[in-house]
N, C-alpha and C positions, 0 to 999 in steps of 0.2 A: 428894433422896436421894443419899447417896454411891454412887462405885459398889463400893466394898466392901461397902456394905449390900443393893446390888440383887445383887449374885456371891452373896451369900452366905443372899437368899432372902427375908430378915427384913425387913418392912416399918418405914419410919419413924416414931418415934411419931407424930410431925406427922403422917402420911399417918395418922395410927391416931382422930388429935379434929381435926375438923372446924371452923371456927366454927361455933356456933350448930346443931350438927348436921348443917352443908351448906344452911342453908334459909335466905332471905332474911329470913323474919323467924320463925316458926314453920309447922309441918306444916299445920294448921288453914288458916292465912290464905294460905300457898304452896300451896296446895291450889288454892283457891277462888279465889285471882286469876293464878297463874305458871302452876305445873305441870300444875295442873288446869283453864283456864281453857278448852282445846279444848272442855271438856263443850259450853259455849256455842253453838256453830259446829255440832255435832252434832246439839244441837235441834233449829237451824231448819231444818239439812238435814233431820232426819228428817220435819220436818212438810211441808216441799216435795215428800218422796216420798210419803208417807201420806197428804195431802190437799191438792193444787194448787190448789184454790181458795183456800186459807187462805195459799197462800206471799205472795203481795203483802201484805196483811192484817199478817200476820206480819212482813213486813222491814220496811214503817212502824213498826211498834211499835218493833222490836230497834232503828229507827235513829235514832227520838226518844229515847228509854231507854237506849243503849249510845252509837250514834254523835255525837249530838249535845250531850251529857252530855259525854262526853268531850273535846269539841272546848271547851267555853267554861269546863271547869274551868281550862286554863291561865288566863284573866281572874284570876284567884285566886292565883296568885303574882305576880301585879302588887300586891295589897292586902298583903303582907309589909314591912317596912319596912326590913328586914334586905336582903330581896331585887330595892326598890325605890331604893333610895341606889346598889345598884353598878351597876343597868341606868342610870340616869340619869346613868351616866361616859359612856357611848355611848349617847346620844337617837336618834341617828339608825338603829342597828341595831337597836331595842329600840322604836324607836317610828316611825319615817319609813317603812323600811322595809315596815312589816306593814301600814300606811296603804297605800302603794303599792301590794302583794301586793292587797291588798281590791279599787282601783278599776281597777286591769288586768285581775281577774280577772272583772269589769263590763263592763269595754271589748270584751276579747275573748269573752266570751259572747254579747254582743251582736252583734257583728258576723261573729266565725266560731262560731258551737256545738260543732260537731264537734269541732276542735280545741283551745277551753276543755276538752269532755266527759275529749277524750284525755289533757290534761294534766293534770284533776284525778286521771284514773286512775292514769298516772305518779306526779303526786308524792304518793297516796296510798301508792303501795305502797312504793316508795322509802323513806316516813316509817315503815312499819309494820314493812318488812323489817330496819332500822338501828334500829328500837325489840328486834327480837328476838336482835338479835344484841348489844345491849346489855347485856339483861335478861341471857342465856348466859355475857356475861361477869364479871355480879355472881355467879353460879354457880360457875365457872370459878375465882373467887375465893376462892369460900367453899373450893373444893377443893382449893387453889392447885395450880393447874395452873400446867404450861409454858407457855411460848409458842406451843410451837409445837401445844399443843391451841388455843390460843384461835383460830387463823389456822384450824385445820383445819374446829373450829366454824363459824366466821363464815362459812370461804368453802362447806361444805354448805348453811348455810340461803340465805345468798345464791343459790346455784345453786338449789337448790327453788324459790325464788322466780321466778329468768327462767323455769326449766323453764315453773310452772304458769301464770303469768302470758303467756309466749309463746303457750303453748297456747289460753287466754282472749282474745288478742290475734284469732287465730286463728278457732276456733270461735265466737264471740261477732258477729265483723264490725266489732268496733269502729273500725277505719280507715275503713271504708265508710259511716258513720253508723248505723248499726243500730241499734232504740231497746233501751234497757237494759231496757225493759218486756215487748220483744217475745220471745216461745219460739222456739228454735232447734233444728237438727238434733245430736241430744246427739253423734257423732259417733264412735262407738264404740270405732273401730279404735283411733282414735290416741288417745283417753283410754284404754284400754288401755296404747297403748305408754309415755305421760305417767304413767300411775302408776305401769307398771315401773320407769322411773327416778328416780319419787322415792323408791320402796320401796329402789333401789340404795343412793341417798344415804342414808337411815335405815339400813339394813343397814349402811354404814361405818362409822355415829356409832355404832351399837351394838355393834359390834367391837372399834370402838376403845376405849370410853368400858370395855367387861368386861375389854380386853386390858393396862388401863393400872390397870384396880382388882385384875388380880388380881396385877399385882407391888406393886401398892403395900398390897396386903392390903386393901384398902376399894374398894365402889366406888362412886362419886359417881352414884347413881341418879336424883337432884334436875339433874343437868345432861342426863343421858341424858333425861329426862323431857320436860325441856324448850328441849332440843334437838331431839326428836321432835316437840313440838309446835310448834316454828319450821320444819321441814321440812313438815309435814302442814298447814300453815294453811289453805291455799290448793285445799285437796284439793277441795270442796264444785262447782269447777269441771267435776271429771269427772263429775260426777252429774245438776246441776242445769242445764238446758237454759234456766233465765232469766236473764239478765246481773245482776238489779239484787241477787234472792235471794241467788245464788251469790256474787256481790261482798260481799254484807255477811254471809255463813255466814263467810266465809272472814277478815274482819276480826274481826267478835265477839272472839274471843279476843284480838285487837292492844284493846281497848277495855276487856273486865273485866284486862288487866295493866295497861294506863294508871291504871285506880281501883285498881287495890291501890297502885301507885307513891302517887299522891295522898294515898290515905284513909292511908297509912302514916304518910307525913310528916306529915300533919295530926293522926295520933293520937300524935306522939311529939314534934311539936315546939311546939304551941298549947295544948294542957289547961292550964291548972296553972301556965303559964310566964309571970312577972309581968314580963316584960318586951313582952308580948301583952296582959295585962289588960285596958286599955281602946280597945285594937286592935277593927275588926271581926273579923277572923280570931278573936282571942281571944274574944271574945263566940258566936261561930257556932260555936266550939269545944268549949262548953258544952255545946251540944246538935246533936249531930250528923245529928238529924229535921228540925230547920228546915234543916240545910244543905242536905242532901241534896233538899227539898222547891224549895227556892229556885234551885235546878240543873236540878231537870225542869223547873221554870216557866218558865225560859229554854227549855228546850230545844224544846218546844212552841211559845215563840215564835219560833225558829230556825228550825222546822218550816215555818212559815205563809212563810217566802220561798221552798222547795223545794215549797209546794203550789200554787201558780198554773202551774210548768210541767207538773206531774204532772195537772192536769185539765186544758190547753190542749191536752196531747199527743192526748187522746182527742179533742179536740174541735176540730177545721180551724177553724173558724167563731172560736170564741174565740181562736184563736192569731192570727187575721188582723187580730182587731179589736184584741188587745191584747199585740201582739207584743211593741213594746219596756219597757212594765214587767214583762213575763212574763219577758223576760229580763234584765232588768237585776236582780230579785228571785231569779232562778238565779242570775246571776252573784254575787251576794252570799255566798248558800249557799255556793258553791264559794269566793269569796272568803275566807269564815270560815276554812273547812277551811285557805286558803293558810296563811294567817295562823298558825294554830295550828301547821304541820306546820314551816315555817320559825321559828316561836320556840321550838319543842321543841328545835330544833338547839342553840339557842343555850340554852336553859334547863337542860338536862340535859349540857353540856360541862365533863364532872367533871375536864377535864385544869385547868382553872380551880380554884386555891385556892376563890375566894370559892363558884363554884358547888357546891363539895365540903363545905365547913362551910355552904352554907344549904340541902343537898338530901342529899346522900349519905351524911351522918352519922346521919341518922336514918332510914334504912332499917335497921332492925332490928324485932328483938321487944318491940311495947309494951308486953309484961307484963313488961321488964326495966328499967320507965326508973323 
């Protein structure tokens, strides 16, 4: 906006149409995977506090179903062929690498746990945090904001992050080896004072994000949305006294925006597109019940290397007799996760030409292709 237009009151038309209305693809599906995707996290918090016996019950489910689903869709843009010729200019980033990520992440479970535990905590959140501040800036886009929202964006969610995360650090024990299983003191005082301050940071965003629509005459509610819901992700920690609950309430939402990101691209760029047709992608794209069916099947089988420690923990006796496949099938599990959180890096790096035309061009509304 010029600033004769801003003197003089009148908002820009640009500031007046949006793309796409502000929504990454439509309200319906920006609903259900972006803006609306905290719903998720809300569940299983509610069912942690309504019924504690069902919260473990409950975070297996959400983590074969959400987490692990999530983790072995990347596999799937390896099967592109589009996005398979340019990973194979760098083999070693794209393939050597993530090999490595796998069997260090084996080695060091084996030999120190704690310390695998703590890193996978780290670089989950890391990948989740820099997923949200991604997502704000497709947002941010649609709204075209300045710069200097985008920086303002990124570095609240970011801050929410260390806040609740410190605090989890904290309250949980996790430096001390504490089992993710085990219920802890909720700790009131200072989950108190840890949500004043993330209400502070949401109170900025929402300041800002009204203070800036009301000179520009519109205001981008799809960024405040979810911007709020990148500050609030993490919230589930002040509530829930069990590490493993409260760690995946608080993801949920990082996991149904990874399958909108996918199921996007998958419905906008394989239907119909005869340069896929005899592609599997293209064939799985026909029917998107088998895809989706062949995604849990994995994921279940993903499951069964994260279930030998999860009974061994209970069980002295079984952990003494079969300590190191116990852990080396952890360390797997967490190797996955490496794996996946470091090729999201590299697979969603839209300053890349090629990564922009085989990913970012089709985040849109499929009812418009």
């Amino acid at each position: 906006m010029s600033p004769a237009r801003m003197a003089s009151g009148t908002p820009a038309p640009a500031a007046l149409a949006l793309p796409g209305g502000g929504w990454i693809a439509n309200p319906g599906w920006d609903a259900t995977f972006f803006v609306g995707s905290l719903a998720l996290g809300i569940v299983l918090t509610t069912i942690a506090l309504a019924a504690p016996s069902l919260a473990i019950p409950a975070t297996i489910a959400g983590g074969i179903l959400f987490a692990n689903t999530h983790n072995l869709v990347t596999g799937f843009f390896f099967l592109d062929a589009e996005n398979l010729t340019y990973y194979r200019r760098f083999p070693h980033w794209y393939f050597t690498v993530p090999l490595l990520l796998l069997t260090s992440a084996m080695g060091i479970t084996l030999v120190a746990p704690i310390l695998a535990f703590v890193m996978h905590f780290f670089f989950t959140n890391w990948h989740v945090i820099r997923q949200s501040v991604g997502i704000q800036k497709l947002y941010l886009g649609r709204a075209k904001a300045a710069e200097v929202e985008r920086k303002l964006d990124a570095t609240l969610i970011y801050a929410a992050g260390v806040v609740l995360n410190g605090f989890a650090l904290w309250k949980y024990g996790l430096l001390s080896g504490t089992s993710p299983l085990a219920t802890v003191d909720g700790q009131p005082a200072a989950a108190l004072v840890t949500a004043g301050a993330v209400a502070l940071l949401g109170a900025i965003l929402t300041g800002r994000v009204l203070w800036v629509g009301r000179r520009a005459g519109r205001v981008a509610w799809q960024r405040l949305a979810f911007g709020l819901t990148g500050i609030a992700m993490y919230s589930p920690y002040l509530v829930i006294d069990n590490l493993a609950c409260a760690f995946l309430a608080g993801l949920l939402p990082h996991y149904m925006q990874y399958h909108g990101i996918f199921w996007l691209v998958g419905r906008n760029k394989y239907p119909g597109n005869p340069r896929y047709a005899d592609s599997w992608l293209g064939k799985l794209a026909q029917d998107f019940r088998v895809w989706v069916g062949l995604v849990v099947v994995a994921a279940f089988a993903m499951g069964l290397l994260r279930a030998p420690h999860f009974l061994a923990e209970k069980s002295p006796a079984l952990m003494a007799a079969y300590h190191t496949p116990v852990m080396l099938t952890l360390g797997a599990f967490y190797g996955l996760g490496w794996m996946h959180f470091y090729l999201d890096g590299l697979l969603f790096r839209f300053r890349y030409p090629e990564v922009r035309a085989a990913i970012l061009r089709y985040l849109k509304d499929p009812r418009a292709r």
